[in-house]
C-alpha positions as CSV (number, residue, x, y, z in Angstrom):
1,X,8.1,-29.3,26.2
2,X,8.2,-27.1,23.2
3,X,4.6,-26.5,23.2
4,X,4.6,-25.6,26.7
5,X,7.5,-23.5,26.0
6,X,5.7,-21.4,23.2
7,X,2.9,-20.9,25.0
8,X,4.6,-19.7,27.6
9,X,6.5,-17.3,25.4
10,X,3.3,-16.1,23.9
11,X,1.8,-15.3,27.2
12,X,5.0,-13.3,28.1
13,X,4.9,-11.4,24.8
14,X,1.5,-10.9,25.1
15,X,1.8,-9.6,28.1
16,X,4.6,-7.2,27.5
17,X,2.4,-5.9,24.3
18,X,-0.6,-5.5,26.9
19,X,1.7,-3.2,29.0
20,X,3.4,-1.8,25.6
21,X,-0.2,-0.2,24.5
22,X,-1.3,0.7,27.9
23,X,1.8,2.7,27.9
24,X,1.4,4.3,24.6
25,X,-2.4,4.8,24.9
26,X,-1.4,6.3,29.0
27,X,0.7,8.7,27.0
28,X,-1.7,9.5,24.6
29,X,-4.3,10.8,27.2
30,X,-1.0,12.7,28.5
31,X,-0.5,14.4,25.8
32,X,-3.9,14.8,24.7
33,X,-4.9,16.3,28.2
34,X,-4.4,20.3,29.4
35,X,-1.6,20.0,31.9
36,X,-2.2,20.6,35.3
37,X,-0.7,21.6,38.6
38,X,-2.5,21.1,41.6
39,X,-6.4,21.7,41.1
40,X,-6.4,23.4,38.3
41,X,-5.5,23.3,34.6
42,X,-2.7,25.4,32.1
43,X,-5.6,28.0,30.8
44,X,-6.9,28.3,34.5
45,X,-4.0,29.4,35.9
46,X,-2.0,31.8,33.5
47,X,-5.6,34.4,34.4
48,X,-4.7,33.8,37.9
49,X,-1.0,35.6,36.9
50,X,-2.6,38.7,35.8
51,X,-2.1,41.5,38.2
52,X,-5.0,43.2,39.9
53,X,-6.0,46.1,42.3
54,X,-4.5,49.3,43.6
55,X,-1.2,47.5,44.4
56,X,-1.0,45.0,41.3
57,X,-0.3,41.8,42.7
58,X,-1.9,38.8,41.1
59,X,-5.2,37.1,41.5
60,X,-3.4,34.0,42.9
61,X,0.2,33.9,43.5
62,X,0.4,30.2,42.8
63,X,0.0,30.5,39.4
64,X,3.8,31.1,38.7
65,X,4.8,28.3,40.3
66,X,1.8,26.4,38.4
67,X,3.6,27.8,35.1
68,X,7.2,26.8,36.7
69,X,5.7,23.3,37.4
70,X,3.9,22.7,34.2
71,X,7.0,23.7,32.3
72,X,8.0,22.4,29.2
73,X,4.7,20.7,28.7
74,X,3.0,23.6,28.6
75,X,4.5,24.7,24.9
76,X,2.5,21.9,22.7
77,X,-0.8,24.1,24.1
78,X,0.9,27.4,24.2
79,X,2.1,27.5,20.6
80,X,-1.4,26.2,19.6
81,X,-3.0,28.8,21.7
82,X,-1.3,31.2,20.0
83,X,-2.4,30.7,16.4
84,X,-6.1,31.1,17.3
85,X,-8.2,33.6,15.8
86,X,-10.0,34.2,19.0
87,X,-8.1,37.0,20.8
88,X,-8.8,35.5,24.3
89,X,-7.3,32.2,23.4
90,X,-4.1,33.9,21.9
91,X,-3.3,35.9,24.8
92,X,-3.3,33.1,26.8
93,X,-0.8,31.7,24.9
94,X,1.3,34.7,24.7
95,X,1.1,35.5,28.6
96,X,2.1,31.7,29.5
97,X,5.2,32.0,26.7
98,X,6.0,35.3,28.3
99,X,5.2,33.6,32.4
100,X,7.8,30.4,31.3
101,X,10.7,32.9,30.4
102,X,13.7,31.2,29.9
103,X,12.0,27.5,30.2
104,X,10.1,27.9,26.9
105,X,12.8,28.2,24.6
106,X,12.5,25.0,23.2
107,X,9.2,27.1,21.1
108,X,11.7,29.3,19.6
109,X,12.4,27.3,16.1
110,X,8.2,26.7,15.9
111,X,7.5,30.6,16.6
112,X,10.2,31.4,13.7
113,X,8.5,28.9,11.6
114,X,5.3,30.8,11.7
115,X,6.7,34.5,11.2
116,X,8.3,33.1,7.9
117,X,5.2,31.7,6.7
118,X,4.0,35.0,6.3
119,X,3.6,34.1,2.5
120,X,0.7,32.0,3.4
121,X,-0.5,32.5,6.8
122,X,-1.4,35.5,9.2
123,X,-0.2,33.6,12.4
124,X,2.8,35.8,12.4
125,X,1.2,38.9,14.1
126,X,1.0,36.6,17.2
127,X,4.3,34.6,16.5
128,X,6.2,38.0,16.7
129,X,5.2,39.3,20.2
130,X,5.3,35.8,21.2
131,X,8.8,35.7,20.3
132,X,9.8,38.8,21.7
133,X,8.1,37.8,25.6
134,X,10.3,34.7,25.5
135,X,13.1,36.5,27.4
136,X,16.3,35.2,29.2
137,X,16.8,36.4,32.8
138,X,18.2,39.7,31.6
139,X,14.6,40.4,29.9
140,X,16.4,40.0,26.4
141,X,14.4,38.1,23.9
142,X,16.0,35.5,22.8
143,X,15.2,35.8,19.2
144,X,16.6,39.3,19.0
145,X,18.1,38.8,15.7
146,X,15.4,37.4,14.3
147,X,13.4,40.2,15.4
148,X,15.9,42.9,14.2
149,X,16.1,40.9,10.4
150,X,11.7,40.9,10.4
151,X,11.6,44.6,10.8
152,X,14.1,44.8,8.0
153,X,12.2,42.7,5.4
154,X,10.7,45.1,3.0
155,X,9.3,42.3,1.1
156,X,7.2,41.8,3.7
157,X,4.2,43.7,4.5
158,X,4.2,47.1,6.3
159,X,2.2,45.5,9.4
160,X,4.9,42.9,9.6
161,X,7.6,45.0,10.1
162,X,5.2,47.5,12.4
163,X,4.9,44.5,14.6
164,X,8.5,43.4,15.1
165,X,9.7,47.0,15.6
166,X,7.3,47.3,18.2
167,X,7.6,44.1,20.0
168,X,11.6,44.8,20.3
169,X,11.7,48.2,22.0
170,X,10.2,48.4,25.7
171,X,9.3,51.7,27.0
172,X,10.9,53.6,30.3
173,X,8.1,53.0,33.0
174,X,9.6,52.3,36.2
175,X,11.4,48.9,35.2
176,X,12.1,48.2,31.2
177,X,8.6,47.0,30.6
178,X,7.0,44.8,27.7
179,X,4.6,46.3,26.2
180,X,1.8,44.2,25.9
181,X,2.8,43.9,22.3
182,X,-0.8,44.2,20.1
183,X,-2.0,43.0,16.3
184,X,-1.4,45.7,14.5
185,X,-5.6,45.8,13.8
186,X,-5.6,46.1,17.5
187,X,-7.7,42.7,17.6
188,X,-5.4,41.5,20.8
189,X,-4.0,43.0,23.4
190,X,-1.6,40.9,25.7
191,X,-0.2,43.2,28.8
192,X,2.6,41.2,29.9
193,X,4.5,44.0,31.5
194,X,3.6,43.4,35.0
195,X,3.4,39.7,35.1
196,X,7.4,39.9,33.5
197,X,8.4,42.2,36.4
198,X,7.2,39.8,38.9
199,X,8.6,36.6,37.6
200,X,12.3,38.1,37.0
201,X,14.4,40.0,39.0
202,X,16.4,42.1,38.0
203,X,14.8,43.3,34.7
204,X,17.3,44.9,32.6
205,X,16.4,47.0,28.8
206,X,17.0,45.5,26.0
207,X,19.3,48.7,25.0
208,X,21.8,47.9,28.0
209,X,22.3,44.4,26.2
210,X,25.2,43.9,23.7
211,X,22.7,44.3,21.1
212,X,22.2,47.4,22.0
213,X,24.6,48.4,18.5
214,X,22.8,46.1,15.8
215,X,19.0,47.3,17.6
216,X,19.8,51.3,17.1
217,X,21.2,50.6,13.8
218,X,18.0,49.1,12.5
219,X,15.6,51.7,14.5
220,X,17.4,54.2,12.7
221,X,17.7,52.2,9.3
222,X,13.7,52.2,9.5
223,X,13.4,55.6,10.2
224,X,13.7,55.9,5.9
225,X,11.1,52.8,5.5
226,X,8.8,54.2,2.8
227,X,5.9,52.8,4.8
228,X,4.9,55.7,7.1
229,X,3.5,53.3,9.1
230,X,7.1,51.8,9.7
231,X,9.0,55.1,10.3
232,X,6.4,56.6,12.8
233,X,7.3,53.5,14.7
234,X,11.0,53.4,14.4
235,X,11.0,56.4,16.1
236,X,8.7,56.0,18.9
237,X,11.3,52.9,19.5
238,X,13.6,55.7,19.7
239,X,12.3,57.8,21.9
240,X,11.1,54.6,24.8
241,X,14.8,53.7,24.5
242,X,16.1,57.1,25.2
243,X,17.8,56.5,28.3
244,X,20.2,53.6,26.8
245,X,20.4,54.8,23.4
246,X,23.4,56.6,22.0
247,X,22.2,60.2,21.6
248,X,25.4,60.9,18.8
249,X,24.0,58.2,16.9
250,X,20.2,58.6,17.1
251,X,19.5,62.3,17.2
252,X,21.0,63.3,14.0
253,X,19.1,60.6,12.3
254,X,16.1,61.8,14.1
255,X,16.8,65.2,12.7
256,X,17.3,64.3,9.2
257,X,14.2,62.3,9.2
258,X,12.3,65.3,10.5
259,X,14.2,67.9,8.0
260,X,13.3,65.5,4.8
261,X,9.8,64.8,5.9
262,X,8.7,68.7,6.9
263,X,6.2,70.3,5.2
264,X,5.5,67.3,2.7
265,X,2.1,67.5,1.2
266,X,-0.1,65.2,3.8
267,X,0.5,61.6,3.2
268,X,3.0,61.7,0.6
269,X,5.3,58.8,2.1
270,X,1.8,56.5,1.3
271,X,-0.5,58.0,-0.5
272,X,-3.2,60.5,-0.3
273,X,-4.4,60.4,3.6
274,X,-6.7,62.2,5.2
275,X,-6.0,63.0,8.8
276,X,-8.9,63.1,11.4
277,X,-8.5,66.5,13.6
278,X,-9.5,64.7,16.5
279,X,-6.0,62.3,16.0
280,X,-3.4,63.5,18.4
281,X,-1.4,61.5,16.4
282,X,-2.4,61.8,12.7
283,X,-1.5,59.4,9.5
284,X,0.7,59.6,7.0
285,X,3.4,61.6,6.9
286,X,2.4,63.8,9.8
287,X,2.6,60.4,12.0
288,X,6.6,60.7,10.9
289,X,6.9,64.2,11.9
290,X,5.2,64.2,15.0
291,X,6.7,60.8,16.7
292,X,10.2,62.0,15.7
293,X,9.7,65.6,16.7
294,X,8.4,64.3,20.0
295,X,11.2,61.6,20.3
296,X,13.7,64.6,19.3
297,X,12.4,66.2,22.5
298,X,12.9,62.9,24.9
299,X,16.7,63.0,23.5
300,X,16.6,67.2,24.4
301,X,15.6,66.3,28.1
302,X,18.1,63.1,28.5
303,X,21.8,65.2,27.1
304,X,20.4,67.7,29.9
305,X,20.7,65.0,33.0
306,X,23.9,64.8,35.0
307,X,24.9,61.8,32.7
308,X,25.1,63.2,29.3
309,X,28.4,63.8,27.7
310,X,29.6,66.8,25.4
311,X,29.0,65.3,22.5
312,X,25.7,64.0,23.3
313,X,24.6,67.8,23.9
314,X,26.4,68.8,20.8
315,X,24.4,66.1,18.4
316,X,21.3,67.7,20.2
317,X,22.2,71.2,19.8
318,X,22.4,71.0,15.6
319,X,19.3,69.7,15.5
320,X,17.3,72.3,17.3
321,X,17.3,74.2,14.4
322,X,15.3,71.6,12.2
323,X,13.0,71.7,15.4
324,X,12.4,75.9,15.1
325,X,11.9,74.9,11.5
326,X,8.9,72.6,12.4
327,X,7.3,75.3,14.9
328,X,5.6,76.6,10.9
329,X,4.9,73.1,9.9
330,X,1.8,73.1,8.0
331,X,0.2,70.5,10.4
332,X,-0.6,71.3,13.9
333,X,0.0,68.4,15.3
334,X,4.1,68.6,14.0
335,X,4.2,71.8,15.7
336,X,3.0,70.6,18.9
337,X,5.3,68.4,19.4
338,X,8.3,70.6,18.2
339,X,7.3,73.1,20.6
340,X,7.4,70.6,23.7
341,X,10.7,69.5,22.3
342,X,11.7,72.3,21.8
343,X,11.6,73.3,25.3
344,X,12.8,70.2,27.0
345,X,15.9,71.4,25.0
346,X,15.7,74.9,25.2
347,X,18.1,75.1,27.9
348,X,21.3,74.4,25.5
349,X,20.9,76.9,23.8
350,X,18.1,79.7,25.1
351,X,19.1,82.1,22.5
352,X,17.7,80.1,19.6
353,X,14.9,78.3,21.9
354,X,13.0,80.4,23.4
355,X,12.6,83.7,20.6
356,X,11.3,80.4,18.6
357,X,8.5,79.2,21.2
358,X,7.7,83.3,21.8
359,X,6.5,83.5,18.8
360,X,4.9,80.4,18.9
361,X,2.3,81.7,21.6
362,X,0.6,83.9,19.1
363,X,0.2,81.0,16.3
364,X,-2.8,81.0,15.1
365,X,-3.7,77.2,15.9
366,X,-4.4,77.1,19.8
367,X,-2.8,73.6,20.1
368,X,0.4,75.0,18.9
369,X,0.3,78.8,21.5
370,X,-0.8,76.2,23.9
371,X,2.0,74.2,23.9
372,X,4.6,77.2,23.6
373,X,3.6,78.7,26.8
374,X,3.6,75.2,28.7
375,X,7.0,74.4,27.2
376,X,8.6,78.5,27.8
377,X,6.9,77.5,31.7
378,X,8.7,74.2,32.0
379,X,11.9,76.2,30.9
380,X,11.5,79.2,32.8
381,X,14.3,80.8,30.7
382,X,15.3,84.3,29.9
383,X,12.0,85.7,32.0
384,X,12.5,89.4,30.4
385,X,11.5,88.1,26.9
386,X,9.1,85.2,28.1
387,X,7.4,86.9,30.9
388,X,5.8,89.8,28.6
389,X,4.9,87.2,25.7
390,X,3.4,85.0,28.3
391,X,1.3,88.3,29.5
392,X,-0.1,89.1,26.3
393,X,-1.1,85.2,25.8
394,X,-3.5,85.7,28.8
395,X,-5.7,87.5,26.4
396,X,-5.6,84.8,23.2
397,X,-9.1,83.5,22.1
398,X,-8.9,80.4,23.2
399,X,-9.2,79.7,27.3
400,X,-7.0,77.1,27.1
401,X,-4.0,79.2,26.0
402,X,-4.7,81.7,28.7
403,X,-5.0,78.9,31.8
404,X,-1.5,77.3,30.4
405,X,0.4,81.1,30.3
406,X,-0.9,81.8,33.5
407,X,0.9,78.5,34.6
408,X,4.0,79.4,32.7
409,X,3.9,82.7,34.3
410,X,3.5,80.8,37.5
411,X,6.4,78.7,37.0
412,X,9.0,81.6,36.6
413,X,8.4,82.8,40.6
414,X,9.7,85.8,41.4
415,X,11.1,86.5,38.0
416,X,7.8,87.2,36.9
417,X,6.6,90.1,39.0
418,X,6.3,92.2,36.3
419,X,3.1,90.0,35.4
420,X,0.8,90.1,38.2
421,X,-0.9,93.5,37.4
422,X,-2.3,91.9,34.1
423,X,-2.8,88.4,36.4
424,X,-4.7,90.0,39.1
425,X,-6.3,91.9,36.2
426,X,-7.4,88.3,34.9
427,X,-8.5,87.3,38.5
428,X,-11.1,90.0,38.7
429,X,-12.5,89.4,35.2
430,X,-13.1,85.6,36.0
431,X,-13.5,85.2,39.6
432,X,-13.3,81.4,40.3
433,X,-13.8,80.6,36.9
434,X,-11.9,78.2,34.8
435,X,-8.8,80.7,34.0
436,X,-9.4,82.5,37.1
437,X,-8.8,79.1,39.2
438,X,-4.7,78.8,37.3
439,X,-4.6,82.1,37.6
440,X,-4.6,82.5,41.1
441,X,-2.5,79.7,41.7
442,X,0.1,81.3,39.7
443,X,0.0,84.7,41.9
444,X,0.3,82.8,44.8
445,X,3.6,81.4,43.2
446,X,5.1,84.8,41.8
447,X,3.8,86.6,45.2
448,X,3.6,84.1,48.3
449,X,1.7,86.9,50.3
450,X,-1.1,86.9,48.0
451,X,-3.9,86.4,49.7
452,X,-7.3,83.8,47.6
């Protein structure tokens, strides 16, 4: 009996082993194998998400249940995708992070891994945005904190803290949209905004959050980096988040940064730098001046809107005086943008605004007159100082300074009668020409009657 017995056992046993590495090799090919939904596999459809057309709507609608489907399986692939060199392959993995929302959580502790390794490996520059597009329901990343502490860490490098600055803040474009966070060598770009808008409803900022306190705190805390790089950036943050952002906190930070970068010798935050005259932007320390002149001007336009409170106008008002200062900055690029901001504020206080952008219009760099007569137009403010200034622009060298006062002077109406003797004037010199053409527009706006 006892032989029988063993043998029997044996079979048994060798039976259960038989099924034990089926099992084991069945998962291997699981795991081993892309998932799927349907007819097609994880990398197939996360394209199919991407929105398309005049109306955006995605190549295949499916493909977001596919991701919903796939789920957590998808992450082994995702967070592998992610780390490739080949900017194709990352941004699938980014986009299917960003498509799983909520679901790929679990990928958090394995992202953080790889932005700490920074030390010794480059995959942070995808970890970071990847990060920031796994978002709860509410469109706040998860990993916020994280995020906030990596733009913080100076012993990192300066694209490190570039990236998580910008993978945090969203800018104001219909819905709080992501913005397809890039490298910072521009090797990747991953749009996830629209795919984002589709899969949650409702999309909320990430300033309406309760982080809203620790985020401006380090957006203005990096406005001082001594990276330009880093500062330029803090304040674009600044200015995408305008809406939600606490005007009496960020505007006089926005000001000082502006009053104790003005009129630095080019580049001195990082060295000598040359900047390209072709760069709407420019390097260095002009990139401080000009992002935080311009976001000055986004906070000048929100403390206006039925909304604003006393003391947000008040914070906005003490700094328009740094902006007049930066109307002479010694690049034009600065002044540009203080001009514009300076008239999206110019109606809280006219009497310092808009003697400033008059004499503006006759600055010898055309980008700067250009962009004082657009911005005295869009204010449309005290019309018997303007108006004249605005006349005697229509005769500055450069054409494009004459077309934009001849839309200013367009813009005051009626108030700006006084002008159309010197328009028409301008009319008959360049008959359906490229002034000519704004020129007659802008009759037809300050006299209705006039006839083409």
């Amino acid at each position: 009996m006892k032989p029988k017995i063993l043998l029997c056992l044996a079979l048994v046993l060798s039976g259960v082993l038989v099924g034990f590495v089926s099992n084991v090799r069945a998962d291997e090919l699981a795991t081993n194998a892309e998932p799927r939904y349907l007819d097609k596999s994880l990398s197939e459809w996360i394209p199919l998400a991407r929105l398309s057309g005049e109306v955006n709507i995605p190549l295949d609608a499916r493909a977001f249940d596919a991701l919903r489907d796939i789920g957590t399986n998808a992450l082994p692939w995702l967070l592998r995708w992610i780390q490739s060199d080949k900017p194709e392959t990352a941004r699938l993995g980014l986009e299917g992070l960003g498509l799983l929302g909520p679901i790929a959580k679990p990928g958090i502790p394995e992202l953080v891994r790889l932005v700490n390794d920074w030390p010794s490996s480059s995959a942070w520059s995808n970890a970071i945005p990847a990060l920031a597009a796994i978002r709860d329901t509410n469109y706040i990343p998860y990993a916020l904190p994280f995020l906030l502490s990596a733009a913080t860490n100076t012993d990192a490098p300066a694209e490190f803290r570039v990236q998580a600055l910008q993978s945090i803040y969203t800018p104001n474009a219909g819905p709080f949209l992501l913005t397809g966070a890039t490298n910072t060598d521009g090797s990747a770009a991953y749009w996830l905004q629209a795919l984002q808008s589709i899969f949650y409803q409702p999309i909320q900022p990430i300033a309406a959050s309760a982080s809203t306190k620790a985020a401006l705190s380090v957006f203005v805390a990096c406005l001082q980096d001594k990276d330009w790089r880093v500062a330029a950036k803090a304040a674009d943050g600044l200015d995408f988040g305008v809406s939600t952002i606490d005007p009496v906190v960020a505007v006089p930070a926005l000001a000082a940064c502006l009053a104790s970068h003005t009129n630095r010798p080019v580049g001195s935050t990082a060295g000598k730098v040359e900047n390209d005259p072709a760069n709407w932007s420019g390097v260095g320390d002009v990139a401080v001046r000009g992002s935080v002149a311009r976001a000055l001007g986004a906070f000048g336009a929100h403390v206006l809107g039925p909304s604003a409170l006393a003391q947000d106008r008040e914070a906005m008002l003490r700094a328009m005086p740094v902006l007049v200062k930066s109307l002479s900055d010694e690049d034009w690029r600065v002044a540009m943008w203080a001009a514009r901001s300076l008239g999206d504020a110019a109606a809280l206080e006219p009497d310092i605004a808009v003697p400033a952008l008059i004499k503006s219009t006759s600055d010898a760099d055309w980008h700067v007159a250009m962009k004082a007569a657009d911005a005295l137009g869009d204010a449309a403010l005290e019309p018997e100082l303007a108006v004249p200034a605005l006349v005697k622009s229509l005769d500055y060298p450069q054409r494009d300074v004459q077309r934009s006062a001849a839309e200013a002077l367009g813009k005051f109406g009626a108030a700006a009668r006084s002008a159309v003797p010197a328009l028409t004037k301008k009319s008959q010199d360049d008959p359906h020409g490229y002034v000519g053409f704004f020129v007659d527009i802008a009759l037809k706006k300050i006299v209705p009657e006039t006839k083409p």
